[in-house]
C-alpha positions in Angstrom: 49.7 107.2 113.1 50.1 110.9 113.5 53.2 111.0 115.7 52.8 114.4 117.0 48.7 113.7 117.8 50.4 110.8 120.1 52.4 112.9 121.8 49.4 115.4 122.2 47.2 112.6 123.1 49.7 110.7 126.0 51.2 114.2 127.7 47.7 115.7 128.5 46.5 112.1 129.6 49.1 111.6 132.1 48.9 115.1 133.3 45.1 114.8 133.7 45.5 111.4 135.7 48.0 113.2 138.2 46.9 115.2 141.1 48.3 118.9 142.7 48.4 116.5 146.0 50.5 113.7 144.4 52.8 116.0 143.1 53.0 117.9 146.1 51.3 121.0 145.3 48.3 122.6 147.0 44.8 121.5 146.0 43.6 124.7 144.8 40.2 124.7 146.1 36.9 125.3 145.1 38.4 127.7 142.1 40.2 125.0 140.2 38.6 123.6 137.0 40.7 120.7 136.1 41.8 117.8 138.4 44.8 117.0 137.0 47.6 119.2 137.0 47.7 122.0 134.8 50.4 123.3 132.2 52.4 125.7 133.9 52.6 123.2 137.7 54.2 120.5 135.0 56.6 123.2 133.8 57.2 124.4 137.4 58.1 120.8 138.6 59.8 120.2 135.4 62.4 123.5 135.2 61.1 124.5 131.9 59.1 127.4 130.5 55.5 127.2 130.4 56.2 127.9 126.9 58.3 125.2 126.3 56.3 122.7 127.4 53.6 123.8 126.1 54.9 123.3 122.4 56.3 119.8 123.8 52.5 119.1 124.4 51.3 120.2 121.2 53.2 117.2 119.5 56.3 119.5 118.9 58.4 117.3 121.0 61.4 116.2 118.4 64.7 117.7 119.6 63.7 117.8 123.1 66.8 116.2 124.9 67.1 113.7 126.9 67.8 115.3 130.0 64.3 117.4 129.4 62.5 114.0 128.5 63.4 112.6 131.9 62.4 116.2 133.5 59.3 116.1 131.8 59.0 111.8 133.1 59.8 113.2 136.5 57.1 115.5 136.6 54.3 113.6 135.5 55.3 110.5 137.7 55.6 108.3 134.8 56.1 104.7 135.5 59.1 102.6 133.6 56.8 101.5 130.7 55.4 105.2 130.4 59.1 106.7 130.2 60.0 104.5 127.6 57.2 105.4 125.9 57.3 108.8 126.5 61.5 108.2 124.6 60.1 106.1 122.1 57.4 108.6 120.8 60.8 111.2 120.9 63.0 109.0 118.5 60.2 108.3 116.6 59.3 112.2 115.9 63.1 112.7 114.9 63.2 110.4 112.6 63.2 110.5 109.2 59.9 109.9 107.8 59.2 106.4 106.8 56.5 105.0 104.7 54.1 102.6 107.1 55.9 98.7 106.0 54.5 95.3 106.3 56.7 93.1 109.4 56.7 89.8 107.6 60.1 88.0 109.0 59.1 87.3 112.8 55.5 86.6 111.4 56.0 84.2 109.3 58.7 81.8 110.3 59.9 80.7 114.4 63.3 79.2 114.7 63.8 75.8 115.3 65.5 76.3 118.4 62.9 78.7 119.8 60.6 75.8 118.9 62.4 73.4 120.4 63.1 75.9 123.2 59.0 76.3 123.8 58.5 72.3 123.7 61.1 72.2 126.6 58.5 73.6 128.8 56.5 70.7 129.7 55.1 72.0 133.2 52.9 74.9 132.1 51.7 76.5 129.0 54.0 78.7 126.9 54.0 80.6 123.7 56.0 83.4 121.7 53.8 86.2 120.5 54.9 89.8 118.6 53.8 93.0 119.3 50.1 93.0 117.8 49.5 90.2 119.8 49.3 87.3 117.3 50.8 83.8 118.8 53.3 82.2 116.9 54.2 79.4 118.2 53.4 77.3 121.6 54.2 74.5 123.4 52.1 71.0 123.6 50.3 72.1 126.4 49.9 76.2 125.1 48.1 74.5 122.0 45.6 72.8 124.2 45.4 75.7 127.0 44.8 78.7 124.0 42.4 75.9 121.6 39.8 78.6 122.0 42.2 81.8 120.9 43.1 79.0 118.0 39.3 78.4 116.9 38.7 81.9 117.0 38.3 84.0 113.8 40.9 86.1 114.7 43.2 83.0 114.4 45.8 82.9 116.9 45.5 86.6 117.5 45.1 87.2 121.1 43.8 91.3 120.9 40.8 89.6 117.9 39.6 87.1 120.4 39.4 89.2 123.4 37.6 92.2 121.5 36.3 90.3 118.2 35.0 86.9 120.2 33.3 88.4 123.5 31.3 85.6 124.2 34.2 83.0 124.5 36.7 85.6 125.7 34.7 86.5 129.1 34.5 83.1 129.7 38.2 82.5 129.6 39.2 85.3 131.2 36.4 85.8 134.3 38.5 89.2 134.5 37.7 90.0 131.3 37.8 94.0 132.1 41.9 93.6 133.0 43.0 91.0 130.0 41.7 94.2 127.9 43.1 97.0 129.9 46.6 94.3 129.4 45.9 93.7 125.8 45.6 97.4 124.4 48.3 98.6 126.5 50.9 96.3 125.4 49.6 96.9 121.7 50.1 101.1 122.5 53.6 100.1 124.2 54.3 98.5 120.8 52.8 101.4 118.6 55.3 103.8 120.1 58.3 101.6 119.7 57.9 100.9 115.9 54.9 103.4 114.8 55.8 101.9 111.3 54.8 99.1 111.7 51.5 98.6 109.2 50.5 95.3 110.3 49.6 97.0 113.7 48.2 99.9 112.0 46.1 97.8 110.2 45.0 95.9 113.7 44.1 99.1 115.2 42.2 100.1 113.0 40.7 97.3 112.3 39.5 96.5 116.5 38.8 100.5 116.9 36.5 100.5 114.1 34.7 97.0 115.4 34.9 97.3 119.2 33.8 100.4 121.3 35.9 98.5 124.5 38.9 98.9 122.2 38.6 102.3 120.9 37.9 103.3 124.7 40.9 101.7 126.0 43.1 102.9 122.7 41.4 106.2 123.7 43.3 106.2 127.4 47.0 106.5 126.2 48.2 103.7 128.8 50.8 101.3 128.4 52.8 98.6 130.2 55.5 96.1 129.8 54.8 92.2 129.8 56.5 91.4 132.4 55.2 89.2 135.1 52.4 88.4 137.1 49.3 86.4 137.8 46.0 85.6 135.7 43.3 83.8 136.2 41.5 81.5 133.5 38.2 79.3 133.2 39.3 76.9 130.6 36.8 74.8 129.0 38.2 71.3 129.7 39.9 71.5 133.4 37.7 74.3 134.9 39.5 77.5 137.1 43.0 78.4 136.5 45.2 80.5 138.8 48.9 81.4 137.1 51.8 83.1 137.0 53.8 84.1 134.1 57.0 85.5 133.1 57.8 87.4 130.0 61.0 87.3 128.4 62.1 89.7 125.5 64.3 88.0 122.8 67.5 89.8 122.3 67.9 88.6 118.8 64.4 89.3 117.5 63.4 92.8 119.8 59.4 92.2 118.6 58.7 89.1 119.8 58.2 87.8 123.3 58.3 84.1 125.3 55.8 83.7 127.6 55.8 81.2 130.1 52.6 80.6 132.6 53.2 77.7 136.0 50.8 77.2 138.6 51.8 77.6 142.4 53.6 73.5 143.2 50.8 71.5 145.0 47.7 73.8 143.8 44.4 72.7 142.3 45.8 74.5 139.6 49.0 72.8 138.9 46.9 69.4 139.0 44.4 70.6 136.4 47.4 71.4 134.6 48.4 68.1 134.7 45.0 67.1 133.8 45.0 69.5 130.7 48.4 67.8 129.7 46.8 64.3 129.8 44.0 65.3 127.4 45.8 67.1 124.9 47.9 63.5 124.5 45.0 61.9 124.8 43.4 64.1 121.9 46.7 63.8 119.8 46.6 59.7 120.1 42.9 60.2 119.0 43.1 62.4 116.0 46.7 61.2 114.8 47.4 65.0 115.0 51.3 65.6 116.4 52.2 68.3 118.4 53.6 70.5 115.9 50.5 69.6 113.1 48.4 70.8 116.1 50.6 74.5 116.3 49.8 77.3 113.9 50.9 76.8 110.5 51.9 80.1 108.4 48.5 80.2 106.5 47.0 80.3 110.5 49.1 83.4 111.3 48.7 85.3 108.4 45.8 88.1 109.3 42.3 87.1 107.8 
């Protein structure tokens, strides 16, 4: 990825999405051709030369301290996942150039205690996933609740299924239009923070050359942290699905992420839950298949 391109691309797309009236300036009537602010009313709010930020926005951005980062954050109204962006596209132009490199040590193995950690949950689904959205390893109940993410081509790979398998995807998520808006966002947070990565670049590339609804959202510049919040889900077995989930980062392995999804105590959803649970053992006493046979093996997460 061209590093300086992305720092093109994400400065004039939050300046475009921010208003003279949000930032407290006056409209400009009839006479102004763009509706987001323009160069020198960033500069102005920032305290910096027209000039300067100028070549900031033309990709020129490496050096730029930090107290001038969080001027230029400030100005354009950046959110907490867009300032950490906006830092993480900084390092990266300062550093050294690196030749793009396979991630293969989070991919290919979990930790027995994150395993056991994951099959601990027993009230909800939960999984750990890295940053170009594959699933690595889940609980009982995650195997059961994501067996169409599993049965997809993509394999396991949540960003495939939602662009790759439209058909299945819409129906699993009925708010299909915000699991993409999520899914391409957290994959451009994750492009910023390790734009090495060629596993990712190869994703990209691979859903922007296949899906026009992923090369329009890669196209918007946003991002967003996995953090919390609610979903809804028609899953083929139990029906409609209302959660909430928590992310947690993993301070031992920065790329990967535990995601844990529980229904509201006392809801039709936390009964069909239950109901899920009871036919996942079901179809385990069936098939003969174990919990862990039914996870993803390392052949499953490897990238088709």
């Amino acid at each position: 990825m061209d590093n300086r391109n992305e720092v093109r691309q994400f400065l004039i797309s939050r300046r475009a999405k921010l208003t003279p009236e949000q930032a407290g300036l006056p409209a400009g009537g009839a006479h102004r051709r763009v509706a987001g602010l323009r160069r020198a009313e960033v500069a102005m709010l920032a305290d910096v030369s027209v000039e300067y930020y100028s070549k900031l926005e033309r990709g020129n951005i490496s050096g730029a301290s930090e107290a001038v980062l969080h001027s230029i954050a400030g100005a354009l109204q950046l959110d907490d996942a867009e300032r950490a962006h906006l830092f993480d596209l900084a390092r990266a132009s300062s550093a050294p150039s690196t030749k793009p490199r396979r991630r293969t040590s989070n991919s290919a193995a979990i930790r027995p205690g994150l395993q056991r950690a994951l099959d601990a949950v027993t009230a909800g689904p939960a999984f750990v996933r890295n940053g170009r959205m594959d699933i690595l390893a889940v609980n009982p109940l995650g195997k059961a609740f994501w067996a169409d993410v599993f049965a997809a081509p993509g394999l396991g790979n949540l960003a495939r299924f939602t662009f790759l398998d439209p058909e299945r995807a819409r129906i699993f998520h009925p708010d299909w239009e915000a699991a993409a808006d999520v899914a391409v966002a957290s994959m451009r947070t994750e492009a910023g923070r390790d734009p090495h990565n060629k596993d990712l670049q190869d994703l990209i590339g691979e859903l922007s050359t296949r899906s026009d609804a992923f090369r329009t959202r890669w196209g918007a510049h946003n991002v967003r942290r996995h953090g919390t919040g609610e979903k809804t889900f028609h899953h083929a077995v139990v029906g409609d699905l209302t959660l909430t989930y928590e992310g947690l980062e993993l301070t031992t392995e920065a790329d990967l992420s535990f995601l844990i999804y529980t229904a509201e105590p006392g809801s039709p959803s936390e009964e069909r839950l239950r109901l899920l649970a009871s036919w996942a053992a079901s179809h385990e006493q069936e098939t003969g298949t174990t919990a862990t046979e039914m996870g993803l093996s390392e052949t499953d997460r490897s990238t088709p």
